[in-house]
matplotlib code that plots the C-alpha trace (Angstrom):
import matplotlib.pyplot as plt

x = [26.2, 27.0, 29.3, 31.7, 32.2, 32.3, 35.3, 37.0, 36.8, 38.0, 41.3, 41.6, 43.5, 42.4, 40.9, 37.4, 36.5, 37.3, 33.7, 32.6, 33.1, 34.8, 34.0, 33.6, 32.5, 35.2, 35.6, 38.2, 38.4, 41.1, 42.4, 44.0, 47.4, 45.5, 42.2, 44.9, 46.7, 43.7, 41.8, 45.2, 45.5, 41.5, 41.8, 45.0, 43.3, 40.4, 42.4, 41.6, 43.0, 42.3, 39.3, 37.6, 37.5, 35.8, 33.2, 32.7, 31.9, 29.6, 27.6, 27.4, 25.5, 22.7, 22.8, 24.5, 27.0, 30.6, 32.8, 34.5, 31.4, 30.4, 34.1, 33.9, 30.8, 32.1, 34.8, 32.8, 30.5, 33.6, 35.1, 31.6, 31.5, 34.9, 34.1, 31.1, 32.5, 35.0, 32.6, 30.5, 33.4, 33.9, 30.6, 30.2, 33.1, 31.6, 28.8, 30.6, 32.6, 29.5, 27.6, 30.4, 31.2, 27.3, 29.7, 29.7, 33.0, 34.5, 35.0, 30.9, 29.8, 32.7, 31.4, 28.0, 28.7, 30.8, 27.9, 26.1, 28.4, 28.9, 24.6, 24.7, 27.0, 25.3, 22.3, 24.0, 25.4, 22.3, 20.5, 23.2, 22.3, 18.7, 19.0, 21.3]
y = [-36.2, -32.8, -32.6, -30.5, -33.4, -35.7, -33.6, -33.3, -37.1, -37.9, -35.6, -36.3, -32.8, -30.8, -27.8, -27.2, -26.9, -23.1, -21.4, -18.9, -15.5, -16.6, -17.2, -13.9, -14.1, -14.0, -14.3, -13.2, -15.8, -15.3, -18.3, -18.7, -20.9, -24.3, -24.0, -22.8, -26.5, -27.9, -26.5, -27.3, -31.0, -31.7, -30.1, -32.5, -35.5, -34.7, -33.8, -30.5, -27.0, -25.2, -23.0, -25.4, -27.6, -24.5, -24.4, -28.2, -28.2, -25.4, -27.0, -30.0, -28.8, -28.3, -31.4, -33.9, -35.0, -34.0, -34.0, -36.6, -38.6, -39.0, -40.0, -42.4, -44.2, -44.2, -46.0, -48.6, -48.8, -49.3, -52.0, -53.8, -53.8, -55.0, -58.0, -58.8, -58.7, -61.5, -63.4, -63.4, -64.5, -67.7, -68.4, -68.2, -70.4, -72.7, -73.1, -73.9, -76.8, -78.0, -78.2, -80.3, -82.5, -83.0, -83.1, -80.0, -78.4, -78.0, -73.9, -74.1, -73.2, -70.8, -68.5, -68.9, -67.8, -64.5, -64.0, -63.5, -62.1, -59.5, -59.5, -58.5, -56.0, -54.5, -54.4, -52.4, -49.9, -49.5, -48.8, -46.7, -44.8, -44.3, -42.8, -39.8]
z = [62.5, 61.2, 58.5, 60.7, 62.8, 59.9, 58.2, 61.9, 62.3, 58.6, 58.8, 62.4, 63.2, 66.3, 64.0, 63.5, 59.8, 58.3, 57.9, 55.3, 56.8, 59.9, 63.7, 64.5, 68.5, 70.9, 74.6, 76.6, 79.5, 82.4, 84.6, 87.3, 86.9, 88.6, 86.1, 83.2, 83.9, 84.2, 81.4, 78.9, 80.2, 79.5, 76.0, 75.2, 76.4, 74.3, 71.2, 71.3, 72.0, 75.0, 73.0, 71.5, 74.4, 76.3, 73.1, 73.2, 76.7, 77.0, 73.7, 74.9, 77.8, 75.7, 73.4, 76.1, 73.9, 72.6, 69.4, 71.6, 72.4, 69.0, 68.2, 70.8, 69.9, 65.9, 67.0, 68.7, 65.6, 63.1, 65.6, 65.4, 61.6, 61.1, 63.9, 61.9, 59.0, 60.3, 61.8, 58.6, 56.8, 59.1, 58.7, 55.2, 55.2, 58.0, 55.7, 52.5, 54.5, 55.9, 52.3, 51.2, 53.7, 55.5, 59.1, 61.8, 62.3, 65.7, 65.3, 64.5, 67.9, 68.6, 65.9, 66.5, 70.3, 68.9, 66.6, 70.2, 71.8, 68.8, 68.4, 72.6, 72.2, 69.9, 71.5, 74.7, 72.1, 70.5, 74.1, 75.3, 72.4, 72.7, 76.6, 75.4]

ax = plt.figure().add_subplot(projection="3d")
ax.plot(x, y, z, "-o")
ax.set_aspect("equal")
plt.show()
């Protein structure tokens, strides 16, 4: 991930990061009132402005993903780690109970089906992310 669209996603704002010496292209894009409404209610479901969206969707053309994309898939990767980092947790915990009693606790085989459920979802995240 670029480091633009690291600092974007840290500070969450709407602004792409200032650059040294300026965006200095510009274009001039008339709308009619319908693509206008349209054009503003994209960008504010995106989290953008109206000009960046415009930028964001012509780019991603090229490179099949968006700002938004990448966001989206982050998001999905920070919910994963925190899951497994609860699971790992019960299971460490599993474990030490186990040790020192030598009998199987009933939550046992609930966390090891999360731990598949978790290891499946993963697995679609992680194909999902090879096609693009």
């Amino acid at each position: 991930m670029s480091d633009e669209s690291m600092n974007e996603h840290r500070h969450g704002t709407g602004r792409r990061r200032r650059i040294e010496g300026g965006r200095p292209g510009r274009h001039n894009v008339r709308t009619s009132p319908e693509e206008e409404g349209a054009l503003q209610r994209l960008a504010l479901a995106s989290h953008m402005s109206v000009p960046r969206y415009l930028v964001e969707s012509g780019l991603a053309m090229e490179s099949g993903e968006t700002i938004t994309d990448r966001r989206s898939t982050i998001t999905r990767l920070y919910e994963m780690h925190r899951l497994l980092a609860a699971i790992s947790n019960n299971v460490n915990q599993i474990a030490k109970a186990t040790n020192a009693t030598r009998e199987l606790h009933p939550e046992t085989s609930a966390t090891l089906a999360a731990v598949r459920k978790t290891a499946m979802r993963i697995d679609e995240l992680t194909d999902e992310l090879s096609l693009t």
